[in-house]
Steps between C-alpha positions, in 0.01 A plus 500: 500500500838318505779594687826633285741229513755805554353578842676399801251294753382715778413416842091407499270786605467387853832591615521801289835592567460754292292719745727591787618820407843473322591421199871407608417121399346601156715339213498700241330398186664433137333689183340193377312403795427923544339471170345162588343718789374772324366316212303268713363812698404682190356194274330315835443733772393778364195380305415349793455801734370657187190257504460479819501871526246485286248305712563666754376804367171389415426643863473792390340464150267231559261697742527773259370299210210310719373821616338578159482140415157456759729515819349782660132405392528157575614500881292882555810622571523906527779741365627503842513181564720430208736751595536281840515176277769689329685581801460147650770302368760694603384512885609133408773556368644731782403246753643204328758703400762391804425143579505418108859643510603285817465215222718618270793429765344190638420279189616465144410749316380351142202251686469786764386743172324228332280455814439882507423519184250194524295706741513813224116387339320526840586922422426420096824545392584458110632651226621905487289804341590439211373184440303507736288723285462302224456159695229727711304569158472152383410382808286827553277292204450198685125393554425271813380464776797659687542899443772594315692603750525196700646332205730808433636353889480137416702497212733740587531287845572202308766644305621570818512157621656375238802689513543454868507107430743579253731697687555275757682252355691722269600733733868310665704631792806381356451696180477842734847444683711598215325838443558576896881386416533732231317832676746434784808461290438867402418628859081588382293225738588424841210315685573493891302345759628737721258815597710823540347745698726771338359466143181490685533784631672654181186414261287697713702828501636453126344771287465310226253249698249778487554666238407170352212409698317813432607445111311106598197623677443792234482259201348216698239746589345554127608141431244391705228703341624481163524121503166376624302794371639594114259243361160648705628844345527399132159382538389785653611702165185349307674154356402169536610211703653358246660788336587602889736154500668577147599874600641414812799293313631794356562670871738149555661566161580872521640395878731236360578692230668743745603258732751369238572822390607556803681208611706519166598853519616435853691213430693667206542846685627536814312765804159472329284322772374832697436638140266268373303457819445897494412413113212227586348707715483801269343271281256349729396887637430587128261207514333591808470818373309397168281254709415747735431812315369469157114552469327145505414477121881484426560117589749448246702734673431399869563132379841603354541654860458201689741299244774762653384501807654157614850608337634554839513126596787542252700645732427236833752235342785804459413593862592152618804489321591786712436333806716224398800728344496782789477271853756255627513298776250206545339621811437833387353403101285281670413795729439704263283274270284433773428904583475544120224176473309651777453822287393287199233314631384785744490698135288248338277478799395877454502531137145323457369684780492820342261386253146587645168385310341856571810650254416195240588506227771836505635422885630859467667391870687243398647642181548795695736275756637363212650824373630592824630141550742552195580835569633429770719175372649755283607742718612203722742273188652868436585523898618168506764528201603817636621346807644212381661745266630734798612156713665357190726856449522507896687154524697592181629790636608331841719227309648738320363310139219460303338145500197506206207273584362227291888436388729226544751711696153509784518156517864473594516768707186319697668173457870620641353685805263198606794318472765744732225541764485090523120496450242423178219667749550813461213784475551812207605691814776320647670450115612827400592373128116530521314700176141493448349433159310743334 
């Protein structure tokens, strides 16, 4: 990946003079090497957290497929058990959560990711559900020595490998610096080394932090379940293993299906976030609902019920674009993230313990959980637009003008008070040009 001959030669990643704070040293950047930028970002970087994306969300599918690939039978390994299997990684991942990020600051960051990545197999990461699935069949035919399964990890672990070989010497610090240049000409990233005990303070009594943790833990919660256990339960409805692996595709396809939906209709309308993640979960409740109570002898239907039932994952990636549109201040995002992280894995800790083997193969518990879980995400999205809706009128109405969100007069507005108060730093509280997105 070539550097644009249009870009201007920024200091190396080491001194990262981009990262004190200001952007009072930013040179602005002409509308070639903009659209040098963006077109590099969209034709390079974007497929590549794409795939990697993908691999690393074989943690969640590839248990799923083992278990009814000879998993369970092969190690004697109990319903329970599982669910703690399940829950496992991301004890892991909370832990290494912290230290992992310390890296990000002290070494570069494309062989830093590369390295991480490297270590992905040893948790058999690969490919997403939806090939996953189909990779998971074929494989699911092997005859050998090894089970099924343990080649469903090998493979997918190698995969793995690969990419993180690959990644590290494509992945160039001096290809990065631009893209800093450019969010910093237009007053959107400020990374600061300096920890602000105000915006500390600020993420922990922000309504919005909790209002979006609860809206975390409540879809992290079935997430959990969902994830490591859909595959046991479309066995459970009389198919075979094999059939088992081709029906769970369609639950990935009807997901992306609305993910894009979604992601479009946002893009081309403005104040529709909060919408569609009350939406997803509508969806995903219908599901559960199916699943849960039509007699046993209608699978078709309780299959069609688990295909909705992981709709609300549709609505995670809309939830983070809230937490990036809605906080400012470096400090306090970073605050915030972390709270909201903690919910999320504590979430997918849970979910797989609320499926017991005595409740096999209807876990009337769990799906009962489940129900509640996105009950009360709904009720908790339509709190948390209504508030950003009475703060955005409330600040409207003490300037005396009305600012919209998502528009470009926002981003002046922003820009122009950042600027008069002589800091880039500056937390959604202290900038009262502040609007939330919807």
């Amino acid at each position: 990946m070539a550097a644009s001959d249009t870009t201007t030669t920024l200091p190396t990643e080491d001194e990262r003079s981009f990262s004190k704070g200001s952007n009072d040293s930013v040179q602005p950047l002409s509308e070639m090497e903009e659209k040098a930028i963006i077109r590099r970002i969209d034709l390079c970087l974007l497929p590549l957290m794409f795939f990697s994306y993908l691999l690393q969300y074989l943690d969640k599918t590839t248990l799923s497929y083992a278990s009814i690939l000879g998993l369970l039978t092969g190690t004697h390994m109990t319903t329970d058990l599982y669910s703690w299997t399940s829950s496992a990684f991301y004890f892991g991942y909370l832990v290494a959560s912290y230290p992992v990020s310390l890296g990000f600051v002290k070494f570069p960051l494309g062989k830093y990711l590369s390295i991480i990545i490297l270590n992905l197999p040893c948790s058999g990461n690969g490919v997403a559900a939806i090939f996953g699935g189909v990779l998971a069949y074929a494989i699911g035919h092997v005859e050998d020595r090894l089970g099924p399964w343990q080649w469903l990890f090998i493979i997918f672990g190698l995969i793995t490998l690969a990419w993180s070989i690959f990644l590290f010497f494509f992945l160039q610090p001096n290809q990065r610096e631009p893209a800093y240049r450019r969010a910093q000409a237009c007053q959107k990233s400020y990374q600061s080394r300096e920890w602000k005990k105000d915006q500390f303070i600020e993420a922990w009594l922000d309504p919005k932090t909790w209002f979006l943790f609860i809206y975390n833990f409540m879809v992290s919660l079935p997430n959990g379940g969902i994830t490591n256990f859909s595959s046991l339960v479309i066995e459970s409805f009389g198919f075979d293993t094999f059939n088992t692996l081709l029906y769970t595709i369609p639950m990935a396809v009807v997901a992306l299906f609305f993910l894009l939906l979604s992601a479009y209709s946002c893009n081309r309308f403005r104040g529709l976030r909060c919408y569609w993640m009350i939406i997803t979960l509508l969806v995903s409740l219908l599901g559960i609902l199916l699943m849960r109570q039509l007699p046993t002898h209608k699978k078709w239907g309780r299959l069609v019920g688990v295909w909705l039932a992981s709709v609300f994952g549709a609505g995670w990636p809309l939830s983070l674009s809230l937490i990036s549109s809605n906080f400012a201040g470096f400090t306090k995002k970073s605050a915030v993230t972390a709270i909201l992280f903690i919910g999320y894995c504590v979430g997918n800790i849970a979910g797989p313990q609320l499926f017991k083997t005595n409740e096999a193969p209807r876990y009337q518990t769990a799906f009962a959980a489940i129900l509640t879980c996105f009950c009360i995400g709904i009720v908790d999205v339509i709190a948390l637009q209504a508030y950003m809706m009475w703060e955005n009128k409330r600040r409207d109405s003490k300037q005396g003008r009305t600012i919209e969100p998502e528009s470009p007069e926002l981003e002046d507005a922003v820009g122009s008070y950042s600027e008069q108060s002589g800091t880039g730093d500056m937390s959604d509280w202290q900038n009262e040009n502040y609007r939330y997105c919807l």
